[in-house]
C-alpha positions in Angstrom: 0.0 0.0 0.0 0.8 3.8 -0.5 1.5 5.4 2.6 -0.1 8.9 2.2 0.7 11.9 5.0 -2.2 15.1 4.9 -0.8 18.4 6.2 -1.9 22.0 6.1 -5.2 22.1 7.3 -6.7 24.5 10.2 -8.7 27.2 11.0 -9.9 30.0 7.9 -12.3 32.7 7.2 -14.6 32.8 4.8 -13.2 34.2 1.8 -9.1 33.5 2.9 -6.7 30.5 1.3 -5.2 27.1 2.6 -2.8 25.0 1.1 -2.7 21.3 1.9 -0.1 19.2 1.2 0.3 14.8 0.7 3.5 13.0 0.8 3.5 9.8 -1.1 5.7 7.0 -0.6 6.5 5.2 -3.6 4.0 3.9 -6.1 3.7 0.6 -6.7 2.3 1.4 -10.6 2.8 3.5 -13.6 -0.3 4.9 -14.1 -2.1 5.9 -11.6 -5.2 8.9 -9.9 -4.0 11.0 -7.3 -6.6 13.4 -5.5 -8.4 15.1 -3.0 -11.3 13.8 -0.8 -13.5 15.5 1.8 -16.0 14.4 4.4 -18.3 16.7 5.9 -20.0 15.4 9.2 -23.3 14.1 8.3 -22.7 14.0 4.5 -21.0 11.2 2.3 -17.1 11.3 1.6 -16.9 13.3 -1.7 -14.1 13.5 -4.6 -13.1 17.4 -4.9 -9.9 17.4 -7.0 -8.0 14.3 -9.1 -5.1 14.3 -10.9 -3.9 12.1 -13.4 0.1 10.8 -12.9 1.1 10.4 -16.2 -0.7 13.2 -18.5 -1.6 15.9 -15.5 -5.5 15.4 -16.2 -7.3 16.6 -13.8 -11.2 16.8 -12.8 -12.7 19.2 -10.4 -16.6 19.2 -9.5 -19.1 22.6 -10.1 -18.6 22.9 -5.9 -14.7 23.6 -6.2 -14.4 24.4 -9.9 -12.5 27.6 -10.2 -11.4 28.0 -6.8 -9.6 24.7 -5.7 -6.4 23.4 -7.7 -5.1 20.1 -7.6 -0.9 20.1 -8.4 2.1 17.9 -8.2 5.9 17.9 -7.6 6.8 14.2 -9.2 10.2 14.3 -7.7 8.8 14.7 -4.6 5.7 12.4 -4.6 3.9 15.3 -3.2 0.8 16.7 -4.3 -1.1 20.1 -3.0 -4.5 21.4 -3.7 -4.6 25.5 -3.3 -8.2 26.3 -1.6 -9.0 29.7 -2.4 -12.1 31.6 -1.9 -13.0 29.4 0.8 -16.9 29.0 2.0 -18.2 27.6 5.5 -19.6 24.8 3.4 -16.3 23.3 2.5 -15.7 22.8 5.9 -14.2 19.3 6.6 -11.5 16.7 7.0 -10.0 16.7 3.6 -8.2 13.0 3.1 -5.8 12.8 0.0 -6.1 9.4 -1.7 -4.6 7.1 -4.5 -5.5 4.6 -6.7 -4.1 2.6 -9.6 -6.1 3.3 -13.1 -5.9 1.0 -16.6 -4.3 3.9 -18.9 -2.0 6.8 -18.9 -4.4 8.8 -20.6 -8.3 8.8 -19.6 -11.3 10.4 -21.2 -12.3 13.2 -18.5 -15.6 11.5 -18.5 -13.6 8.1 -17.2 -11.6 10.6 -14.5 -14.8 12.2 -13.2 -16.1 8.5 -12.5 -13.0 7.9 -10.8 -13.0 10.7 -8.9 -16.7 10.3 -7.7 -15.7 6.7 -6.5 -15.0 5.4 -3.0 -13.1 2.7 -3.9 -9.4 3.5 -3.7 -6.2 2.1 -3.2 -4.8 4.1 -0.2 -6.3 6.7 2.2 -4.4 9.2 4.4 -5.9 9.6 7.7 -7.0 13.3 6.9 -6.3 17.3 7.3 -9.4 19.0 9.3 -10.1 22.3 7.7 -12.1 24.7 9.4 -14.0 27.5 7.3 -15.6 30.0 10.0 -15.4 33.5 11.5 
């Protein structure tokens, strides 16, 4: 399994920026889906940013699109997702996630499925973030 490490989360206004970051240890597979996860209490665990290892795809749902970005450093095996123009609704324990996929290259139709799944290879035990005044 991938061992995956959150950091960065904490305590925001509405309106302000985070950065969290994931530290991979070494994949096991060529191709594979790299992303962010959230869980709000009461709601189901949600996909909110993926990214694609081996052609930098990358799908973001209407909630987060235009305000969150999903990026990597590949010699690092870390990836970040920038929050910006943060809401009290995104408030939650963001988990950063891995899983292997068939292709190097996916339809965004195909990453959007993946990203809207569950069923992952490896989970981080999670960043709370914290959007309130």
């Amino acid at each position: 399994q991938v061992q995956l490490v959150e950091s960065g989360g904490g305590l925001v206004q509405p309106g302000g920026s985070l950065r969290l970051s994931c530290g991979a240890s070494e994949f096991p597979w060529d191709n594979y889906m790299i992303g962010w996860f959230r869980q709000a209490p009461g709601k189901e665990r949600e996909g909110v940013s993926c990214i694609i290892n081996s052609d930098g795809s990358t799908y973001y749902p209407d909630s987060v699109k235009g305000r969150f970005t999903i990026s990597r450093e590949n010699g690092k095996n870390t990836v970040y997702l920038q929050m910006n123009s943060l809401k009290p609704e995104d408030t939650a324990v963001y988990y950063c996630a891995t899983r292997k996929v068939t292709r190097p290259t996916l339809s965004i139709a195909m990453i959007r499925i993946i990203c809207e799944s569950p069923r992952v290879d490896s989970w981080g035990k999670g960043t709370l973030v914290t959007v309130s005044s």
